[in-house]
C-alpha positions as CSV (number, residue, x, y, z in Angstrom):
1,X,0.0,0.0,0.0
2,X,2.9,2.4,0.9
3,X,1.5,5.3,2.9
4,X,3.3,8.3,3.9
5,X,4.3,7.9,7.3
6,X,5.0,10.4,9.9
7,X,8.2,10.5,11.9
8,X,10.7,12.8,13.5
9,X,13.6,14.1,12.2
10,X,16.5,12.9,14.6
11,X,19.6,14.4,12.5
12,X,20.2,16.0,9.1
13,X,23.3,15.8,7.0
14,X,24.7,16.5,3.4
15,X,25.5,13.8,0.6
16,X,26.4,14.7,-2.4
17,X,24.8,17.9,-2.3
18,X,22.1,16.3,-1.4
19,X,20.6,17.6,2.2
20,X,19.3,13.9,3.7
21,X,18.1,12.8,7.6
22,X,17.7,9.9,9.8
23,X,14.3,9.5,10.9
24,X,12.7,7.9,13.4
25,X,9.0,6.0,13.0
26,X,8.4,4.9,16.5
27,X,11.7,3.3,17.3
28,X,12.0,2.3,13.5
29,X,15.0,4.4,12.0
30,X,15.7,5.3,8.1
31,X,17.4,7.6,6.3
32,X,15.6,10.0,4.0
33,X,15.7,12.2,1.8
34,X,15.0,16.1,2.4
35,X,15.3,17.8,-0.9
36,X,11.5,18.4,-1.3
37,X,11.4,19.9,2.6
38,X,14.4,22.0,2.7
39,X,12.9,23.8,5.6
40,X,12.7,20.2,7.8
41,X,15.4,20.8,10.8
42,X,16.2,18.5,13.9
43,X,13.0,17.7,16.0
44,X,10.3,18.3,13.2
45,X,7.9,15.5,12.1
46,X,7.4,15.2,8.3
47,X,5.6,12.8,6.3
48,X,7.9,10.1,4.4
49,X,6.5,8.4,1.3
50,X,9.1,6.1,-0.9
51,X,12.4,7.3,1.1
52,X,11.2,11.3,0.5
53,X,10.2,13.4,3.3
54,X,7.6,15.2,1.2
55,X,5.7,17.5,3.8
56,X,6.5,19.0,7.2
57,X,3.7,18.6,9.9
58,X,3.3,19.7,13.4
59,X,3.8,16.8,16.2
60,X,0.4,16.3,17.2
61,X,-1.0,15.2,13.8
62,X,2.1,13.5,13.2
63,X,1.4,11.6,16.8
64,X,-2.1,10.8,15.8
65,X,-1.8,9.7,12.4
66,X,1.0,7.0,13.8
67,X,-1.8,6.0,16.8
68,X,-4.6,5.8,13.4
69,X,-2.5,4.2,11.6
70,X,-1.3,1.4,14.7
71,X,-4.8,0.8,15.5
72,X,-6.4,-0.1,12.7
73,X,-2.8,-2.5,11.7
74,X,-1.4,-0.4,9.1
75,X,1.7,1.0,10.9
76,X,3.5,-2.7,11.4
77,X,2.9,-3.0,7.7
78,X,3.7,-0.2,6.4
79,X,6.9,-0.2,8.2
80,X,7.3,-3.9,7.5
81,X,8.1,-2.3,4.1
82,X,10.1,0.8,5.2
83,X,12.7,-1.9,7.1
84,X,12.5,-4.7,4.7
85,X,14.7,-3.6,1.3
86,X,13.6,-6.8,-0.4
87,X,9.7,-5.8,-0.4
88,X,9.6,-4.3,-3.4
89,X,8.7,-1.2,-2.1
């Protein structure tokens, strides 16, 4: 299905000119992507679809989308895919 998920932005760096992040889904790390959010900074919550932060969000809708999305059983699967490279997704 591949939602965007919310998570918070635990540190931002440069690659290749490229400004990236590590964020953190619940105890679920990844590094993204920031070039569409170039405003994103340490401690804000954006929305990550395909390995792109693609919007910025303020931490309470952030923190209720993740409780939505855990109680109706989306958030283990969607972050099944965001941890598991070989999913195809």
């Amino acid at each position: 299905m591949c939602l965007g998920i919310p998570g918070k932005v635990e540190d931002v760096w440069e690659a290749s000119g490229t400004r990236m992040a590590t964020v953190n889904f619940g105890g679920v790390r990844k590094e993204v992507c920031l070039a569409f959010v170039p405003e994103v900074a340490v401690g804000d919550y954006t929305i990550i679809h395909a390995g792109f932060a693609i919007t910025q969000l303020d931490e309470d809708s952030a923190l209720e989308t993740l409780e939505l999305f855990k109680n109706v059983g989306l958030l283990d699967q969607e972050l099944a895919i965001v941890i598991d490279p070989e999913s195809g997704s």
